[in-house]
N, C-alpha and C positions, 0 to 999 in steps of 0.2 A: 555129492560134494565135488567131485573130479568133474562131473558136468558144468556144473557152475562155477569152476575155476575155485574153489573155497575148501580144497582138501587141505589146503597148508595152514588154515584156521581150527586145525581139529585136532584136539590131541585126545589119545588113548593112555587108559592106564587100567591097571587089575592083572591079571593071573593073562599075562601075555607072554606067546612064544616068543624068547629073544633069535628065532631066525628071522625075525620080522626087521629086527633094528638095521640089518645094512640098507633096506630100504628107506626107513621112517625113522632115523634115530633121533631125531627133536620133536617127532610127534607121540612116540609111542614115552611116557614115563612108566619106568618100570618101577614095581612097587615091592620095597624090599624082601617084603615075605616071600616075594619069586628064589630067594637067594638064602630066604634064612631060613631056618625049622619053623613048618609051620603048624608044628603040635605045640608050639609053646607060644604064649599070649607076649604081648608086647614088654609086657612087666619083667620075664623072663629072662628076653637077653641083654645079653651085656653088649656093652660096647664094642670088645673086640669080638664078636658073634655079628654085629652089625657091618663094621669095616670089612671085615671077611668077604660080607655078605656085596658090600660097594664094590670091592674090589674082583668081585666073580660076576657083577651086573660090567663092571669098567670092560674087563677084558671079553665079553661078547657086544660091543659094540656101544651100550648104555652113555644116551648123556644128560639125562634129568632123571634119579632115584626119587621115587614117591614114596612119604612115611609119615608116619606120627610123628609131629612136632617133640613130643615127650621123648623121642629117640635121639634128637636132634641137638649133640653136644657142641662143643668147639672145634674137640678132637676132631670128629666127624665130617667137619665145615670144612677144615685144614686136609683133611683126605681128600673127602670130594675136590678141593682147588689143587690139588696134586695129582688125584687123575682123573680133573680135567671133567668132572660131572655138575652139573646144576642137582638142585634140587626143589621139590614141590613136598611143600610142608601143609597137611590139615590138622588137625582144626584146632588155630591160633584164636581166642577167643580174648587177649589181653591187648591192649591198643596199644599199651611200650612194647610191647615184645614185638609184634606187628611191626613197628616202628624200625624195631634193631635190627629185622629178617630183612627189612627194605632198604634198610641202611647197608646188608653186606650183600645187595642183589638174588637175593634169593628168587630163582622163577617163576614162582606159585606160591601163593599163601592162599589158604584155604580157611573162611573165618561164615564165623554166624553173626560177626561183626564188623560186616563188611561196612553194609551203609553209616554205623558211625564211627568206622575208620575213615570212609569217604567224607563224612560231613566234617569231622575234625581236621583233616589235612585243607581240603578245603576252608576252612574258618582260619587257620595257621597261615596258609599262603596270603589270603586277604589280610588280614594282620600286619603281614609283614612288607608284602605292598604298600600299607598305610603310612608304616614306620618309616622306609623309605623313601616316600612321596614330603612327608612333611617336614 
């Protein structure tokens, strides 16, 4: 990828050392379970177990946390924009919810419904081209 100029197209995530982030800190997303217990399933924690969790990825460097959408409160939103983290949500599978992640910039959305997220914004935009043409 460094060969061909195309290392800053590639992002990393999973069970990554945060000594890596002063190097690559928009390529590497670190994924919360770096940060939270990971003997306990996603169901498990709680919200202030998650923030914690943002807040211990924030101050080593982190600036896109990767989680389950089902993790992914308001609360959570409001942290992340206070310190200053993106995030990258899988697997959004509802095309309003899609909608409302893309509405507050969220950096990633991760879906098994992509292409008829794709074909519906698509079809909306033309729509509304038409409305205002005529």
């Amino acid at each position: 990828a460094q060969r061909h100029n195309k290392w800053s197209d590639i992002l990393l995530s999973g069970n990554v050392d945060p000594k890596y982030l002063k190097n690559w800190p928009t390529q590497l997303l670190m994924n919360i379970e770096n940060a939270v217990d990971p003997r306990k399933t996603y169901a498990e924690w709680d919200e202030g177990a998650v923030i914690e969790g943002m807040e211990h990825l924030a101050k080593q460097g982190a600036k896109i946390i990767n989680m389950p959408e089902e993790l992914f409160t308001e609360k959570i939103y409001e942290t992340g924009q206070a310190l200053a983290v993106d995030f990258s949500l899988w697997t959004v599978n509802d095309l309003n919810r899609i909608e409302e992640l893309v509405a507050k910039n969220i950096y990633n959305v991760t879906s098994r419904q992509a292409w008829a997220y794709l074909q519906r914004r698509t079809a909306d935009e033309i729509s509304k081209s038409q409305t205002s043409v005529s």
